[in-house]
Every structure is written in C-alpha cells, then in structure tokens.
C-alpha positions in Angstrom: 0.0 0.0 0.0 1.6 3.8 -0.5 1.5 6.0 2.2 -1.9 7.9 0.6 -3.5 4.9 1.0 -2.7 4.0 4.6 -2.8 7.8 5.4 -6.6 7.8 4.5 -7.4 4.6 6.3 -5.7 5.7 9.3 -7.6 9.0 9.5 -11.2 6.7 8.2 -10.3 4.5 11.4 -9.8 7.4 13.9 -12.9 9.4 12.7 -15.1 5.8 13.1 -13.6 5.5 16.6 -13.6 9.4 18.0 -17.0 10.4 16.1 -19.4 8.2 17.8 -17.4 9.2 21.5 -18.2 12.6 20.7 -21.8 12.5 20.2 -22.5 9.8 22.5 -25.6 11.1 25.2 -24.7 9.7 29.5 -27.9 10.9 30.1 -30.7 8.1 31.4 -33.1 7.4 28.1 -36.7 8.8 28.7 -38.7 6.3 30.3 -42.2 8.6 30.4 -42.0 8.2 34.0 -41.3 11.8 35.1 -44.3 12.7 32.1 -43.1 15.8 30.1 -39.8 14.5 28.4 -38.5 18.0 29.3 -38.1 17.3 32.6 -35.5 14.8 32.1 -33.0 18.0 31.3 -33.4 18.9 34.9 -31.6 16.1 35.9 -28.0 16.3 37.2 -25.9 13.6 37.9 -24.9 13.5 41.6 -22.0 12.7 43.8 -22.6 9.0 43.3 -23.2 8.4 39.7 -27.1 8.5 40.5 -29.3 11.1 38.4 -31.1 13.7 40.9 -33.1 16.8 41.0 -32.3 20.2 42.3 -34.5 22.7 42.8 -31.8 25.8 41.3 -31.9 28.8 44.2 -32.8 26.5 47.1 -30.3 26.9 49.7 -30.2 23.7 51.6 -28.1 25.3 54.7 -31.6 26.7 56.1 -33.0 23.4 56.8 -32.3 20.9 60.0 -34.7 18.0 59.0 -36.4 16.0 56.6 -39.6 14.5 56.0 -40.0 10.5 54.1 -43.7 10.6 52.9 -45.2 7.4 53.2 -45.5 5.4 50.1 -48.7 4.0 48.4 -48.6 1.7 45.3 -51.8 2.0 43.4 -52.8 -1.0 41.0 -54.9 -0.6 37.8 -57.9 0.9 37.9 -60.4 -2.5 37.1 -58.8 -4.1 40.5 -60.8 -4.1 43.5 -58.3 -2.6 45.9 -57.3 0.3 44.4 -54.0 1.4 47.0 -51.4 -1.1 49.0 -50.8 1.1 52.2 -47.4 -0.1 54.2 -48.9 1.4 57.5 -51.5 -1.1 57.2 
C-alpha cells in the first residue's frame, strides 16, 4: 500500500472511533415516567453516579430535618383494591 492509501485509512479509522465518543448522550433514556420529556433535562448527575433533581436557588443550609412521605402503590384501575398502604 503507498503512504496515501494508509494515510486515508488511518484517519477513516480514527474518525469511526472518536466520532461516535463525541456525540455519544450519558444521560438516562426517557422512560415517560417523570411525564413531560422536558423534565429529564433537569436532571443532574450526583455525587454517586445516580441522576437527581435540584431545585436551582434552594439553599439547603436553612433546613435541620427531613420529612419521608409514606408510600402508596396504586394498582390498575379495574382491581378491587385500588391502594397497598405499608402502615396497614
């Protein structure tokens, strides 16, 4: 092969390896679980790895405590029980 030749293929080779890198997207996929697709540009990932919300302007110094809500799973809405309720 002449030098054109392996020139060309070496510079075809690193565009097919570096292009794909540059455009590739860490970001989860839309699931539709957080509704407007829109919203998934609010996410951030976090010290962990983990993808997380913040409120921009909330300054979390101010606060002392927290609150965990209590969690209902509702089922379709055919089934005769319509909520599982841990406290129950």
């Amino acid at each position: 092969m002449t030098s054109a030749v392996k020139t060309l293929l070496a510079v075809v080779l690193g565009m097919a390896l570096v292009v794909p890198t540059a455009f590739a997207d860490d970001r989860p996929p839309a699931s539709g679980f957080l509704g407007n697709p829109s919203a998934y540009d609010l996410l951030t990932k976090g010290p962990t790895g983990a993808y997380r919300y913040l409120k921009p302007g909330v300054d979390f110094k101010k606060y002392n405590k927290y609150m965990i809500d209590s969690v209902i799973f509702f089922l379709a809405d055919a089934a005769d029980y319509k909520g599982i309720d841990p406290r129950r």
